[in-house]
Backbone bond lengths (Angstrom), bond angles and torsions (degrees), N, CA, C in turn:
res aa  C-N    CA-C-N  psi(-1)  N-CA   C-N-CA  omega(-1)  CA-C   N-CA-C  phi
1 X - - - 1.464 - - 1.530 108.89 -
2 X 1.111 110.93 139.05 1.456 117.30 -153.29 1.750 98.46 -108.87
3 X 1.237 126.36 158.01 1.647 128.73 177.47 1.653 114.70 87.22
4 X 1.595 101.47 -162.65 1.372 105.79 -170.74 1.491 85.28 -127.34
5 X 1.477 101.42 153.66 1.659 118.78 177.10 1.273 96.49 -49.96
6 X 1.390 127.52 136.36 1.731 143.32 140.70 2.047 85.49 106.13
7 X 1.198 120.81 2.21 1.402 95.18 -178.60 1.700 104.71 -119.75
8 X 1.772 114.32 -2.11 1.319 118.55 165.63 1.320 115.57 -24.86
9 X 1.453 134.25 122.60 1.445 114.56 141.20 1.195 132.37 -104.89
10 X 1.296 98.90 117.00 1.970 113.67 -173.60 1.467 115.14 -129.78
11 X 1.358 111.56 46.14 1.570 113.50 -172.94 1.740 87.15 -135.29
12 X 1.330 128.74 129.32 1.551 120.40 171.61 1.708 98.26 -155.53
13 X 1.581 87.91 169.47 1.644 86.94 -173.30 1.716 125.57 -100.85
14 X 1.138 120.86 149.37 1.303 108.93 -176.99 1.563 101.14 -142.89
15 X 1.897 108.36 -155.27 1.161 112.07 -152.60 1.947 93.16 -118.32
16 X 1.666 126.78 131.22 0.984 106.50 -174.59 1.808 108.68 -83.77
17 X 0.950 114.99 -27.17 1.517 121.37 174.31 1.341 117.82 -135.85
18 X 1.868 108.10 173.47 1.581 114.32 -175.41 1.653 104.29 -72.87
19 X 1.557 111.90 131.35 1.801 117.05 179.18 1.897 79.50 -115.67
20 X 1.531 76.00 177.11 1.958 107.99 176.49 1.725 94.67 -156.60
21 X 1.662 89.69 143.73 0.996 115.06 169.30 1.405 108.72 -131.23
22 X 2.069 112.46 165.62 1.436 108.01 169.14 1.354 110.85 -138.50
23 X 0.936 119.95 153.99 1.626 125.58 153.46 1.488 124.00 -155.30
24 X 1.633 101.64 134.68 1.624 119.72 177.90 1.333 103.77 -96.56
25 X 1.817 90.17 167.28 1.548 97.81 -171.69 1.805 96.59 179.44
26 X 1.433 126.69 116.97 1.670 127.93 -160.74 1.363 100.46 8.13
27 X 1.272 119.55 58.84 1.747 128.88 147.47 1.379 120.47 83.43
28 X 1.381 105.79 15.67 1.405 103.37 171.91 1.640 84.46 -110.44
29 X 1.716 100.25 154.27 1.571 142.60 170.40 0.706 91.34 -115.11
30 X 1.748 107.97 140.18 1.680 157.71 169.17 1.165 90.17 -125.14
31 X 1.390 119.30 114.13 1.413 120.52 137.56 1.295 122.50 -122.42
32 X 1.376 121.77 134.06 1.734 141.20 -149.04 1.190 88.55 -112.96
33 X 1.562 117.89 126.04 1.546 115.03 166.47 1.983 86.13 -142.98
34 X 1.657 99.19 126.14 1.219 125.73 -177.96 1.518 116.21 -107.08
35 X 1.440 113.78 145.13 1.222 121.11 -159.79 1.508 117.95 -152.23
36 X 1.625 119.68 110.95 1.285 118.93 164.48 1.717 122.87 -35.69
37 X 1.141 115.93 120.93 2.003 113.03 -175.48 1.751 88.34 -146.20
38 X 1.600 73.96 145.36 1.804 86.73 163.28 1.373 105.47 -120.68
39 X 1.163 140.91 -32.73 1.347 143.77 176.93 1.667 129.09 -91.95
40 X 0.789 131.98 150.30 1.870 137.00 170.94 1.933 91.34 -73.14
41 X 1.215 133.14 -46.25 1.817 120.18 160.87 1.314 118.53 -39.32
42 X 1.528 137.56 -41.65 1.121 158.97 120.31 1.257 115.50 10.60
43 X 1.162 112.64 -85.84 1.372 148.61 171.76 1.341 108.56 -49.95
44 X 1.244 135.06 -57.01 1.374 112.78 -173.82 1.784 110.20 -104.13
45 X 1.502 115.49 16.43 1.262 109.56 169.37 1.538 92.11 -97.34
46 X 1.056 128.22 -22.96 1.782 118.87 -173.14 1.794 103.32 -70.94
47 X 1.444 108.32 -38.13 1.319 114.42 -163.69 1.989 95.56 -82.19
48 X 0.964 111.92 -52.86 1.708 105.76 163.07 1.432 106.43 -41.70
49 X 1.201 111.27 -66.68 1.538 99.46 -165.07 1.784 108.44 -55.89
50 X 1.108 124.92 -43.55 1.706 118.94 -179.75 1.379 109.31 -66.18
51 X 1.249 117.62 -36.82 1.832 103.79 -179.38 1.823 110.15 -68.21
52 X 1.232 124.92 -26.31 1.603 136.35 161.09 1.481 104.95 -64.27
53 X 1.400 136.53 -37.71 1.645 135.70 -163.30 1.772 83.36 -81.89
54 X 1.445 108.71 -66.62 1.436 144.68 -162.08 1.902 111.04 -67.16
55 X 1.621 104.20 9.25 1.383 88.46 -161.11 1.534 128.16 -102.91
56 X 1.315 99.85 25.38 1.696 99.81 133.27 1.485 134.13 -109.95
57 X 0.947 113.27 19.53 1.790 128.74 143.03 1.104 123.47 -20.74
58 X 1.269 122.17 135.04 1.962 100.61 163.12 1.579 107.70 -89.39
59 X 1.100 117.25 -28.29 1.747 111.02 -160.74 1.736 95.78 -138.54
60 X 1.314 100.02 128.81 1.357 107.33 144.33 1.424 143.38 -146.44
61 X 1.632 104.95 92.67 1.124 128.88 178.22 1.264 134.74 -70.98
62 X 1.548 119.41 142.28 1.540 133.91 -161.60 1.164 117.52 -136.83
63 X 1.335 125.12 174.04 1.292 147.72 176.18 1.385 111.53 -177.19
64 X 1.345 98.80 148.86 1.871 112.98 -174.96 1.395 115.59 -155.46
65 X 0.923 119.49 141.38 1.692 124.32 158.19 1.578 107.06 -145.19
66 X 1.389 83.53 148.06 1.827 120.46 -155.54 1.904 95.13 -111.09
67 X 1.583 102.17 161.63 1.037 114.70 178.95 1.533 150.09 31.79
68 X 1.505 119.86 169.17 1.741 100.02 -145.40 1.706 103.13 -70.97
69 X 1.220 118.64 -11.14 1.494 121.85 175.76 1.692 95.14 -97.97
70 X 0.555 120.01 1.21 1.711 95.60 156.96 1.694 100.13 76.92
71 X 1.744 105.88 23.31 2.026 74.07 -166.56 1.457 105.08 -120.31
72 X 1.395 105.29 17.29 1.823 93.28 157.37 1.482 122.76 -126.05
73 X 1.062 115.70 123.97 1.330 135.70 -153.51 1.568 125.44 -148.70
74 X 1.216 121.06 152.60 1.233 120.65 -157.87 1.370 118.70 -163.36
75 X 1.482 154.76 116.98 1.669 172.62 52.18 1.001 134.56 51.77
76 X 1.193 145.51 74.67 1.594 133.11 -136.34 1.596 89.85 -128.20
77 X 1.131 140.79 139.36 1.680 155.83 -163.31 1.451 106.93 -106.17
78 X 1.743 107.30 -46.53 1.678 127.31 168.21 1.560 94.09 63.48
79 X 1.684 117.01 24.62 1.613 101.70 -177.65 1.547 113.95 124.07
80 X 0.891 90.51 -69.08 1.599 100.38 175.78 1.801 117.91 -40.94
81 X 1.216 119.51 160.34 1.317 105.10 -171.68 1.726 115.93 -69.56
82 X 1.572 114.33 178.53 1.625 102.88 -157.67 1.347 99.43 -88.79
83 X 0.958 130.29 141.09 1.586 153.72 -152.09 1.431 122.64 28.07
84 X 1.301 118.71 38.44 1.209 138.63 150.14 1.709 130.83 -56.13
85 X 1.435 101.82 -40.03 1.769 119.65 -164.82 1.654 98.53 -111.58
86 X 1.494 94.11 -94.32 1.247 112.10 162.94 1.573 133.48 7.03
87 X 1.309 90.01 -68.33 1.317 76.88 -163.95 1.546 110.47 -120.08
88 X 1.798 115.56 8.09 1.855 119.18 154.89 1.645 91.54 -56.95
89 X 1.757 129.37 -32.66 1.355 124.63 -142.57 1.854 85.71 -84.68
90 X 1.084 98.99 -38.90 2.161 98.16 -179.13 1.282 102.40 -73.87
91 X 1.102 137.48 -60.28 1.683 141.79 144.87 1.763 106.24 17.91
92 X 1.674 102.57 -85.51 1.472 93.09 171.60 1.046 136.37 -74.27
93 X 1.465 111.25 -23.89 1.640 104.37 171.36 1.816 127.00 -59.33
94 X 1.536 102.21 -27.76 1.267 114.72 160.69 1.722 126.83 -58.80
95 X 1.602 99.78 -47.36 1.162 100.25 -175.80 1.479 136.08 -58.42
96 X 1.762 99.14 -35.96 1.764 112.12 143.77 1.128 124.26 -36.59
97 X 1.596 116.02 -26.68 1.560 95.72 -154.78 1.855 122.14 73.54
98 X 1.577 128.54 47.09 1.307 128.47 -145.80 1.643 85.36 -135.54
99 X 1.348 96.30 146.11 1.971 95.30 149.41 1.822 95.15 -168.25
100 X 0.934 106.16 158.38 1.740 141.62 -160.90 1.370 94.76 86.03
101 X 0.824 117.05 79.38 1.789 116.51 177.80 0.973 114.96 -148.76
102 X 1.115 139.70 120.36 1.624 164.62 141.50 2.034 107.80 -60.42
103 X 1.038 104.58 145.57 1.592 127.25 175.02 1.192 97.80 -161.85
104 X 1.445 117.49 124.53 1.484 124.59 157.99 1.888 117.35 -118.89
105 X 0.839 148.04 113.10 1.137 151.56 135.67 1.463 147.03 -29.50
106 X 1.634 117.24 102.01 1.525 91.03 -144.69 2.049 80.46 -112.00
107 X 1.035 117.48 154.57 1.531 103.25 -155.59 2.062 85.40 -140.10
108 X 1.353 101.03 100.98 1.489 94.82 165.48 1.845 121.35 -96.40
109 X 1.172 133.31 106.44 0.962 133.32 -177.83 1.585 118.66 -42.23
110 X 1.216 106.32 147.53 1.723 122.30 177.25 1.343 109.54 -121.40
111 X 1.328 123.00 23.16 1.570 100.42 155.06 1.308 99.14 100.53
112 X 1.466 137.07 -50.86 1.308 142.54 -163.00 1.788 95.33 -113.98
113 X 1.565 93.77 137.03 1.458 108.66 164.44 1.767 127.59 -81.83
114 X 0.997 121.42 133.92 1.665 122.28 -173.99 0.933 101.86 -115.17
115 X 1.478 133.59 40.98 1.761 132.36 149.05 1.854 93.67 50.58
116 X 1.566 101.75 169.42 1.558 115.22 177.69 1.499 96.37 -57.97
117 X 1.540 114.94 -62.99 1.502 85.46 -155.56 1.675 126.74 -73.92
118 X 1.047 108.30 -17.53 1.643 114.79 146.95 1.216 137.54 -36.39
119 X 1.066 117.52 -46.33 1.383 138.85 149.59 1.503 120.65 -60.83
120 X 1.231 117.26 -30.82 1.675 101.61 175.63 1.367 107.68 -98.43
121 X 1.529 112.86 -10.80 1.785 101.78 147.86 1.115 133.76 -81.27
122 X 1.082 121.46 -13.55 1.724 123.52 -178.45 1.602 93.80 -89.69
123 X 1.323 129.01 -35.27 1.415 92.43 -171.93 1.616 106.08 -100.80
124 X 1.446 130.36 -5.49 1.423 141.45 155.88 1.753 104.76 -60.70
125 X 1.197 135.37 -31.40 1.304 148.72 137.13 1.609 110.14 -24.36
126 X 1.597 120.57 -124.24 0.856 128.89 161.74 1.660 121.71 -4.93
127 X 0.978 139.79 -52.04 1.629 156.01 -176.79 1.247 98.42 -72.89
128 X 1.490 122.71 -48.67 1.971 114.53 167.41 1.359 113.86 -51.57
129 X 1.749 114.03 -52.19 1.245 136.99 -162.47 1.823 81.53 -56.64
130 X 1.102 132.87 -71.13 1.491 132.75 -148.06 1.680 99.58 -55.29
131 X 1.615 104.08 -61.04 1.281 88.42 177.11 1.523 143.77 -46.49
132 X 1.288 86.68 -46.57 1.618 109.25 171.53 1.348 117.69 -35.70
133 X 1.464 108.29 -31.77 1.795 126.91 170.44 0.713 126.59 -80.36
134 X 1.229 122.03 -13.90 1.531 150.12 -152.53 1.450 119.60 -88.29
135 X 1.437 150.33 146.07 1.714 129.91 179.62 1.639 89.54 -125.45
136 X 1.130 113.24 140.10 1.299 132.17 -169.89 1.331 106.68 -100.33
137 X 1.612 129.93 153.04 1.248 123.03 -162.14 1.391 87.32 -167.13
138 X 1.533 106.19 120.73 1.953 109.38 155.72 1.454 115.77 -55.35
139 X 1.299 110.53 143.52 1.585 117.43 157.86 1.597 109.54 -133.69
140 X 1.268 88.62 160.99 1.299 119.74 -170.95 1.556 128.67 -100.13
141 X 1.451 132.04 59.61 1.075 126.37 173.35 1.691 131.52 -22.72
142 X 1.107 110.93 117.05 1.672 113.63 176.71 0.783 134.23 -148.14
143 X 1.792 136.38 163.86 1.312 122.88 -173.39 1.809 113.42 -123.67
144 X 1.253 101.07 142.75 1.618 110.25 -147.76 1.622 77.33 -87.33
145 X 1.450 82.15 143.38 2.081 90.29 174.07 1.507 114.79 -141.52
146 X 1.633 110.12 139.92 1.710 91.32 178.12 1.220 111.51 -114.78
147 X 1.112 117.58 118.25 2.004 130.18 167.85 1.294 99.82 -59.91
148 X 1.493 106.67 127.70 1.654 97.42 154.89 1.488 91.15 -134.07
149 X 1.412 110.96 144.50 1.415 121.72 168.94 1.862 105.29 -160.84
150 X 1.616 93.76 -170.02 1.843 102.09 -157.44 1.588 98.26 -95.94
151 X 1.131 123.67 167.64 1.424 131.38 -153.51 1.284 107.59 -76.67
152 X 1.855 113.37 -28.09 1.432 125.08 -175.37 1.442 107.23 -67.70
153 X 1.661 107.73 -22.03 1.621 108.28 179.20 1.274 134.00 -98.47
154 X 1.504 106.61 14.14 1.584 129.80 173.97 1.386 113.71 -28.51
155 X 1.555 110.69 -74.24 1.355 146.90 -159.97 1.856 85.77 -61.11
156 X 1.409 118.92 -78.34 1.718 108.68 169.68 1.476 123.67 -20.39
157 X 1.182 111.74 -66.40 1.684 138.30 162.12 1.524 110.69 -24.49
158 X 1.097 108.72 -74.76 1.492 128.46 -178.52 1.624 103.84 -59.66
159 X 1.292 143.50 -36.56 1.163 132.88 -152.92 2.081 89.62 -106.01
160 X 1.072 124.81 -47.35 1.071 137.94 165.75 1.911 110.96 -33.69
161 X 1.388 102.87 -44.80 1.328 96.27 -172.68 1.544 95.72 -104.41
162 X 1.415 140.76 -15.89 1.377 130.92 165.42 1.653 118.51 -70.78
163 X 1.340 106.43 -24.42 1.498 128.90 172.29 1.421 121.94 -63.60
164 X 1.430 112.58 -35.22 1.574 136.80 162.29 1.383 110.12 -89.42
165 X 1.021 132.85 -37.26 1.921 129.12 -172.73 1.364 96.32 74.00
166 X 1.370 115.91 53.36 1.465 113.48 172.13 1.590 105.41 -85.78
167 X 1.517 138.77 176.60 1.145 136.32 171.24 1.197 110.17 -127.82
168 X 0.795 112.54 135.24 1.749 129.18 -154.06 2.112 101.61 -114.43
169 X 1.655 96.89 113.24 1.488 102.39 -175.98 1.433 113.74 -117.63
170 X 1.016 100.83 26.86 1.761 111.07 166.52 1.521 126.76 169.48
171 X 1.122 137.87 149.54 1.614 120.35 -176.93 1.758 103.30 -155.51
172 X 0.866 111.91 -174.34 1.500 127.80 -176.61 1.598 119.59 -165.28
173 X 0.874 106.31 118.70 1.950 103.54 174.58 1.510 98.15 -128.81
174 X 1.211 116.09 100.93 0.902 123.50 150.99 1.463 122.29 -147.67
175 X 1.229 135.25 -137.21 1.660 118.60 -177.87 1.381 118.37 -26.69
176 X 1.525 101.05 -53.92 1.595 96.55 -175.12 1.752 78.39 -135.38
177 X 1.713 97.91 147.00 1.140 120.18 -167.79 1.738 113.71 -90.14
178 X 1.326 121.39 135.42 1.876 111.34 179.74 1.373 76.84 -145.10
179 X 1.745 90.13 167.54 1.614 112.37 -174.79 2.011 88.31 -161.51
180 X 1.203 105.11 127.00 1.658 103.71 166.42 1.479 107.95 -115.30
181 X 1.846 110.86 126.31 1.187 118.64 174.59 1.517 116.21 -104.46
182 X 1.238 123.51 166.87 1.495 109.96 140.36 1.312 113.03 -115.43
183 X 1.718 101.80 142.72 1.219 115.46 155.35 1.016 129.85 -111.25
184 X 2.047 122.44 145.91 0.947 124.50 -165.19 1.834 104.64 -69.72
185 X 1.447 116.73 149.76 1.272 120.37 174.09 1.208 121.33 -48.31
186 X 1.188 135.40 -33.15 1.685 151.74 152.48 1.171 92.84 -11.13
187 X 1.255 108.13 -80.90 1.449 136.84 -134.82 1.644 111.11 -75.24
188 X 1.793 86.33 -43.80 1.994 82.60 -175.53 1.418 127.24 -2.09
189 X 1.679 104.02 -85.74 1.239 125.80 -162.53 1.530 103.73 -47.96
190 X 1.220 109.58 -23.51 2.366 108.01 -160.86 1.648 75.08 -91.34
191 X 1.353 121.23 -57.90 1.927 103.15 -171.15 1.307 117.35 -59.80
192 X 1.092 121.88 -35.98 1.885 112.83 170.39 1.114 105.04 -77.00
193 X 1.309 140.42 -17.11 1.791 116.60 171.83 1.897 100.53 -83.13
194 X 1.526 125.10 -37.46 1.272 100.33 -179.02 1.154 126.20 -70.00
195 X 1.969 108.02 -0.53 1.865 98.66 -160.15 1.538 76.89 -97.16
196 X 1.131 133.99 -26.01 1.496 115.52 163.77 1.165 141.22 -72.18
197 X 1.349 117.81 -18.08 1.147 124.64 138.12 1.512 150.31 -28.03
198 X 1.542 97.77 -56.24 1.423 129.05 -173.93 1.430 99.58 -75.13
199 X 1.965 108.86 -51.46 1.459 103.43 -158.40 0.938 117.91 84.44
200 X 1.231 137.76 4.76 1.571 150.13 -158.24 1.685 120.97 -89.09
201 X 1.277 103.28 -21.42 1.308 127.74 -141.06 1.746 106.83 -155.32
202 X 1.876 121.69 150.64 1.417 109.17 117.37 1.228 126.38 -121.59
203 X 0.901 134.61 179.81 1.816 125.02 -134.65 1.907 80.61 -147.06
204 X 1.367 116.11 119.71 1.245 137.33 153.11 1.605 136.48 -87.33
205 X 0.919 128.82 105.59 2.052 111.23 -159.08 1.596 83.32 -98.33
206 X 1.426 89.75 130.00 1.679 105.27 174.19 1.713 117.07 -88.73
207 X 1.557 86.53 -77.85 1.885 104.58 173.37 1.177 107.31 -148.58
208 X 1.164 109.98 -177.18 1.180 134.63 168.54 1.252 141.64 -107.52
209 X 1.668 134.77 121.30 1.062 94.33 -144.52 2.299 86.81 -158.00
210 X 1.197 130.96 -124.45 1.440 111.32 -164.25 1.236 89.12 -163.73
211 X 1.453 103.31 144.63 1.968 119.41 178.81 1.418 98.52 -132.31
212 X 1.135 113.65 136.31 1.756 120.11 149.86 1.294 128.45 -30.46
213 X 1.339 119.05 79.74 2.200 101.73 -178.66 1.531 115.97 -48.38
């Protein structure tokens, strides 16, 4: 984990649901249908599924970027000439300021050609249009952690994670007691010094993973 406590940034913006956008132009349709994703699995079952909805289309082009740093990401042309589609479609998703985001482009031809720069407006077009439909929603980068401790240390446990406003997505009390939270990235470093502190607990870091702000 990279930075100093309280200067992490793990809060970024994304998309709360799937939008569509359109745009014409001498008879070819662009239609932009955008989509909250956290994964590249994500990502290419959404894009399978539209070329099967979409599949007499000629082109269907994408772009995405993943996670609260913004650093996996990806441009897809699907045909079209090279940075023609692609990447007007990463273009806007950037220009928001966005990441877990999917845009795909489903591009039915009209007969008439629109040269490159035609093309990087119609699908820089369309990709505004989606957002524009689009409702935006903070998230919250975090890292999932598992406490395990003894039954006598519940009450520690419990006040420790109500004390933080951590959210708690699974637990177990039985022989030996676990509870998995996430914590926001902020926070890490202050929750592993109090669970060491306390003694209450040991604290496992699983993954990482995203909450609703």
């Amino acid at each position: 984990m990279d930075g100093v406590h309280g200067q992490i940034r793990d809060s970024f913006r994304s998309i709360s649901s799937p939008a569509r956008g359109l745009f014409k132009d001498n008879g070819s349709r662009f239609i932009a249908c955008a989509y909250p994703v956290e994964t590249e699995a994500e990502v290419k079952e959404i894009v399978d599924s539209l070329k099967k909805e979409y599949h007499d289309a000629r082109h269907h082009c994408y772009a995405y970027r993943l996670g609260y740093r913004g650093d996996r990401f990806r441009a897809n042309d699907d045909g079209e000439p090279s940075g023609s589609a692609g990447r007007p479609i990463l273009g806007q998703i950037d220009s928001r300021g966005l990441s877990d985001i999917l845009i795909v482009v489903v591009r039915y031809f009209g007969g008439i050609k629109l040269g490159i720069p035609g093309l990087i407006r119609a699908y820089r077009t369309a990709s505004a249009d989606a957002l524009d439909n689009a409702a935006e929603v903070e998230k919250i980068a975090a890292m999932r952690c598992r406490l395990t401790f003894g039954y006598m240390d519940m009450n520690s446990v419990m006040k420790l994670v109500k004390d933080m406003d951590l959210t708690v997505s699974g637990q177990d009390f039985g022989m030996e007691c676990s509870m998995d939270v996430s914590v926001r990235l902020a926070l890490v470093d202050r929750f592993l010094e109090r669970a060491e502190k306390t003694g209450c607990c040991s604290v496992e870091l699983l993954d990482a993973s995203n909450i609703d702000g």
